[in-house]
C-alpha positions as CSV (number, residue, x, y, z in Angstrom):
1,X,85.2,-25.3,102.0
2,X,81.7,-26.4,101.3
3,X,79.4,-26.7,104.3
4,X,76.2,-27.5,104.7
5,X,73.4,-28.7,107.1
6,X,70.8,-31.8,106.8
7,X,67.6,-31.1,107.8
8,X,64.5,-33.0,107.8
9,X,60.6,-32.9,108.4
10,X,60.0,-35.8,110.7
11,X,62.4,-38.3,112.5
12,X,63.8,-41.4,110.9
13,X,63.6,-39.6,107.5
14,X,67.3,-41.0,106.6
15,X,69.6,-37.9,107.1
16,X,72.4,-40.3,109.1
17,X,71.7,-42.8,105.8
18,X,72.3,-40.2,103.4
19,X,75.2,-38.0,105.9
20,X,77.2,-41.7,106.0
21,X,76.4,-42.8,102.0
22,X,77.9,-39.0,101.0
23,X,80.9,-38.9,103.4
24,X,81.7,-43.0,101.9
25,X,80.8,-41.2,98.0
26,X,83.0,-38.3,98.8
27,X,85.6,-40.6,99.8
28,X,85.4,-42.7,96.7
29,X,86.1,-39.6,94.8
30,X,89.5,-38.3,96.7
31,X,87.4,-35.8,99.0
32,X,87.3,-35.6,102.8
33,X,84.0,-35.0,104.9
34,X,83.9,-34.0,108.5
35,X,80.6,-35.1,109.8
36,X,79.1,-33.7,112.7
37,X,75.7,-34.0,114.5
38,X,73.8,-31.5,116.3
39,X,71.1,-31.7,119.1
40,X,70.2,-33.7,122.0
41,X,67.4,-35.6,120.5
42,X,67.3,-39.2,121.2
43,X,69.4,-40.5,118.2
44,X,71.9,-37.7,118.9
45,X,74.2,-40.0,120.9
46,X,74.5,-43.0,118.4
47,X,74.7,-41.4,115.7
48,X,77.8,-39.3,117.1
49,X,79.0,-42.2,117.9
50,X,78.9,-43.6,114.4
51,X,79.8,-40.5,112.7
52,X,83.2,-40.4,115.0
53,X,84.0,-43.8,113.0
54,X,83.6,-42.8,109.3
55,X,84.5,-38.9,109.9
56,X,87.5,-37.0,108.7
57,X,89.0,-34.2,110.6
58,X,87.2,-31.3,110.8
59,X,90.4,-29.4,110.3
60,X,91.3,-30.9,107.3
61,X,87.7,-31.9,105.8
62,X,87.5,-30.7,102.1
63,X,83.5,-30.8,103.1
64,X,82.4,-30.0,106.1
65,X,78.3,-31.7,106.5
66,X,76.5,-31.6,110.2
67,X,72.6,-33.7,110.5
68,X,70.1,-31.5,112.7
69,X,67.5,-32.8,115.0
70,X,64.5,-33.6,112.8
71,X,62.2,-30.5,112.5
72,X,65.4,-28.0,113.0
73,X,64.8,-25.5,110.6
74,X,69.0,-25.2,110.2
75,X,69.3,-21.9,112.4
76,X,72.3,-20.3,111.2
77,X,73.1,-22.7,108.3
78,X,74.2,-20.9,104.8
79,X,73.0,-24.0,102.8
80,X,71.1,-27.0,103.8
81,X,70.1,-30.3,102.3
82,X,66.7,-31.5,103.1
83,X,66.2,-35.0,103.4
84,X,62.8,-36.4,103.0
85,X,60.6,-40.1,103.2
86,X,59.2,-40.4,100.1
87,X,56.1,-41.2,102.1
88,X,55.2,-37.8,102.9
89,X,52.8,-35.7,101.0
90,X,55.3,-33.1,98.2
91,X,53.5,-30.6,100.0
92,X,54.1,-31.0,103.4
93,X,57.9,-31.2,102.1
94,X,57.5,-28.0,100.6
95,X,55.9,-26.6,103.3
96,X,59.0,-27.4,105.5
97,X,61.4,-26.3,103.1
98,X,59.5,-22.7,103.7
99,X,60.3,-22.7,107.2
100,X,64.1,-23.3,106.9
101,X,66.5,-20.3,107.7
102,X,69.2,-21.6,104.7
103,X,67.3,-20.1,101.1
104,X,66.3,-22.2,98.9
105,X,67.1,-26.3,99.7
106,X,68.2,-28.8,98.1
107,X,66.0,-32.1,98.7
108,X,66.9,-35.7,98.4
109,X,63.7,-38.4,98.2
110,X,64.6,-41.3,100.8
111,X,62.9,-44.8,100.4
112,X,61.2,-44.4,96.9
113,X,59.1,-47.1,95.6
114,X,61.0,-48.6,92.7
115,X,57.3,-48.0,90.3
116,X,56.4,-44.9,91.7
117,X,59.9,-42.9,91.3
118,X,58.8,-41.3,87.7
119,X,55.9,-40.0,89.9
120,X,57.1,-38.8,93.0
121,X,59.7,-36.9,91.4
122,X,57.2,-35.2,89.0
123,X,55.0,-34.9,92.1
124,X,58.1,-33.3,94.6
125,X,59.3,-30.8,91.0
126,X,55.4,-29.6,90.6
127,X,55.1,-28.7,94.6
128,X,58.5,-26.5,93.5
129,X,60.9,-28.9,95.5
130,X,64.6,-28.7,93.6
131,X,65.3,-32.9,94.0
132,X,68.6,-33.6,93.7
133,X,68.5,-37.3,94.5
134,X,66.1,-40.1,95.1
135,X,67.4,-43.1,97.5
136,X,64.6,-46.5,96.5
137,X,63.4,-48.6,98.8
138,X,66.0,-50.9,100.0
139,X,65.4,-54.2,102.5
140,X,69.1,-54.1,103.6
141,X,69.0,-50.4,104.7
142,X,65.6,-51.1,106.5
143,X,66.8,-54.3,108.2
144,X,67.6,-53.8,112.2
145,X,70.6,-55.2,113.1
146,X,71.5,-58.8,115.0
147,X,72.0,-56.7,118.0
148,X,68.9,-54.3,117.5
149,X,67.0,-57.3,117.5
150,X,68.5,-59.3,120.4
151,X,67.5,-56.3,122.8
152,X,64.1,-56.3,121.2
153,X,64.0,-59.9,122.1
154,X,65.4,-59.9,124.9
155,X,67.6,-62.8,124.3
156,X,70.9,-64.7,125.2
157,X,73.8,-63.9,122.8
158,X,76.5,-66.2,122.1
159,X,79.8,-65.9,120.0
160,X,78.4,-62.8,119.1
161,X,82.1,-60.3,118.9
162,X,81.2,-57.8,116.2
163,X,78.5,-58.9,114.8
164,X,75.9,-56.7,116.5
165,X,76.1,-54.3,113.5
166,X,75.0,-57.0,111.4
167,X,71.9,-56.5,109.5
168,X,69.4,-59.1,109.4
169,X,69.2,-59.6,106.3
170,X,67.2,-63.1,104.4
171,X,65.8,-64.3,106.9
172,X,64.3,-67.8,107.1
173,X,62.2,-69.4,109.0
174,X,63.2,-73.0,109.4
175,X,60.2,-75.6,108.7
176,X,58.5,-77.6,111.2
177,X,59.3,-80.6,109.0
178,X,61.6,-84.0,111.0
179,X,63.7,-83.4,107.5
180,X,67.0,-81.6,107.9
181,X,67.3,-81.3,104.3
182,X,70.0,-78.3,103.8
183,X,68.5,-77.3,100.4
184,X,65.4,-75.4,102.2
185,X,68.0,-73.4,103.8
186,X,70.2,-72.0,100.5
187,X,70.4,-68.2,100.2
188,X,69.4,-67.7,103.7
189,X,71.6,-65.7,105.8
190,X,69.6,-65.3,109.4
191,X,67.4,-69.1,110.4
192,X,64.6,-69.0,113.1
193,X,64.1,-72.1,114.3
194,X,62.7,-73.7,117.3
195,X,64.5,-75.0,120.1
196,X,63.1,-78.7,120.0
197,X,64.9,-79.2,116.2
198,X,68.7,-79.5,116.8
199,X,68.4,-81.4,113.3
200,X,67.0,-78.2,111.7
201,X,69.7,-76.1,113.9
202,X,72.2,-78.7,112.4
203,X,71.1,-78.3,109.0
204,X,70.8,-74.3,108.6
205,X,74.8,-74.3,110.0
206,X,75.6,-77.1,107.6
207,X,73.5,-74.8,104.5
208,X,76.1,-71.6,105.0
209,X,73.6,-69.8,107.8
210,X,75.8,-66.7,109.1
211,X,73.4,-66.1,112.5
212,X,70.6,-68.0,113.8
213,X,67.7,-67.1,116.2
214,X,67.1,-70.0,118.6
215,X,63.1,-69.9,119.7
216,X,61.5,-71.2,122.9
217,X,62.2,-72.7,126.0
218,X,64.6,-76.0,125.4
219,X,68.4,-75.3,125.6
220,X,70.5,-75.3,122.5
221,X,72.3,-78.8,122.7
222,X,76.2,-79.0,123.2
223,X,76.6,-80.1,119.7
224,X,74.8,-77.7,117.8
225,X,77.0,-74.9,120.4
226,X,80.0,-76.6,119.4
227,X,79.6,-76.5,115.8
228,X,78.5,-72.9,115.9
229,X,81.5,-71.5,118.1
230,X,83.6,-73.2,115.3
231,X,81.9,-71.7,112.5
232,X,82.0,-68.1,114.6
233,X,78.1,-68.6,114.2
234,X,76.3,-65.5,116.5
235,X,73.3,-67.1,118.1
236,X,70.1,-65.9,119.8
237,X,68.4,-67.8,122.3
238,X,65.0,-66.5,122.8
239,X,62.4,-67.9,125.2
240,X,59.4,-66.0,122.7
241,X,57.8,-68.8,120.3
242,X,58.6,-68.6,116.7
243,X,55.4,-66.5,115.6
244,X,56.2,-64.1,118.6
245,X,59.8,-63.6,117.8
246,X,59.3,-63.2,113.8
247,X,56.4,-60.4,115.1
248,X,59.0,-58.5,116.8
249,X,61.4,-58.6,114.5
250,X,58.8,-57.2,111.6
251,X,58.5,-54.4,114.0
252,X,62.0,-53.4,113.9
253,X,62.3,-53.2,110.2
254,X,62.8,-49.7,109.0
255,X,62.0,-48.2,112.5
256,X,65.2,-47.9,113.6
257,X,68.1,-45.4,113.3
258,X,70.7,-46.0,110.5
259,X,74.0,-47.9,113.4
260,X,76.4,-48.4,109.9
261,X,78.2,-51.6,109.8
262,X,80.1,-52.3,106.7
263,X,77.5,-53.9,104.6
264,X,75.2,-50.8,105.3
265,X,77.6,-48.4,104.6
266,X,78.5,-49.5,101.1
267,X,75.1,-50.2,100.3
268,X,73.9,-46.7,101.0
269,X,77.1,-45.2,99.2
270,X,76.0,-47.5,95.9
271,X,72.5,-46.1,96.4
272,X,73.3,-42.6,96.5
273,X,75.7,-42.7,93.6
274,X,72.8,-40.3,91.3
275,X,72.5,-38.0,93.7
276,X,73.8,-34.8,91.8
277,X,76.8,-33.7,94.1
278,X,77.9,-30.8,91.8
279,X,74.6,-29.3,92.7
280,X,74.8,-30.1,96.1
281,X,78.8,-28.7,96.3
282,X,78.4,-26.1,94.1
């Protein structure tokens, strides 16, 4: 049974993206994967918990993968998998690979730019890296989630069920315009808009909005409640102002650890369909 070990340089690097996306790939291909996580560190915890949701028995597993603490040099591991941002210097890649206790590993590139992935593969091959996979950029995958973002904000959430593992994903910010015009609001899937324009509240639900972030200090009027309870709307009622609220949000984006959700998941398996599993399994 194959096992192997995902290590990484520096936190947040992507190993629960890329433990997840392989476990859904195997899947997708008639093979099992147990995944485990080791450590203490401070995303141990969630992302055992998510891991216990997508994970096949580890008595059964046809592949058998377990995610380190970042900067775990895989003590004790026969093979590992490093996982790196595409952010960081080949060489300081290479210089990690050096220190882990597995031979030579395998490396998969996380967040690529799309125009610079002919170049940071040629860069990763020439410090002697053996890439087996690039994952691009991806706004989805960087995108907190609704309830990531209600804790940042602090705010009141209502018909919210499951959808904290939402991701927050086209967001718009409603205009400060009297006209409730719906066509401003196509394509968008989160609106922020302030709590003095139940029009614009009123028009985002009617356009197809799937969550909305209510800003400032007025309540949200019974109306625009009503109509989002039957639409299974989640809201967020913030006291920040609009310009405060969007900076919070921009600080969640891709500083958080990878919570799955259903849209996540598929998108990271689709994105790590040319990683080169026969190398990786072999």
């Amino acid at each position: 049974m194959p096992a192997f070990v995902l290590l990484a340089p520096t936190p947040l690097s992507g190993k629960t993206t890329i433990a997840a996306a392989l476990a859904q790939r195997l899947r997708a291909e008639g093979k099992t994967a147990a995944l485990s996580r080791l450590g203490d560190d401070a995303n141990a915890a969630a992302d055992k918990a998510l891991f216990a949701t997508i994970s096949a028995s580890a008595d059964t597993a046809q592949v058998t993968i377990a995610e380190a603490a970042a900067g775990d040099p895989g003590t004790g591991a026969d093979r590992a998998l490093v996982v790196a941002d595409a952010a960081l210097p080949a060489e300081e890649i290479a210089a990690f690979c050096r220190t882990t206790l597995a031979g030579e590993p395998a490396v998969i590139l996380n967040r690529v730019p799309a125009r610079r992935a002919d170049g940071t593969k040629a860069e990763a091959e020439a410090a002697g890296l053996k890439v087996i996979g690039m994952l691009p950029e991806d706004r989805l995958l960087a995108s907190p989630t609704l309830g990531e973002v209600a804790e940042a904000l602090q705010a009141e959430k209502m018909f919210f069920d499951s959808s904290g593992r939402r991701p927050l994903d086209r967001t718009l910010i409603a205009s400060i315009s009297a006209d409730p015009g719906q066509g401003y609001f196509a394509g968008a899937n989160t609106v922020i808009v302030r709590s003095d324009k139940p029009d614009l509240q009123l028009a985002a639900l009617n356009a197809g909005a799937s969550a909305m972030i209510v800003t400032g200090d007025l309540p949200i009027l019974s109306y625009v409640l009503d109509r989002a309870e039957e639409d299974t709307v989640p809201l967020l009622r913030t006291k920040l102002e609009t310009a405060d609220t969007v900076k919070v949000i921009e600080d969640l984006y891709a500083t958080k650890a990878f919570a799955g959700g259903a849209e996540k998941l598929l998108r990271a398996a689709e994105l790590a369909g040319e990683i080169d599993l026969a190398a990786l399994l072999s």
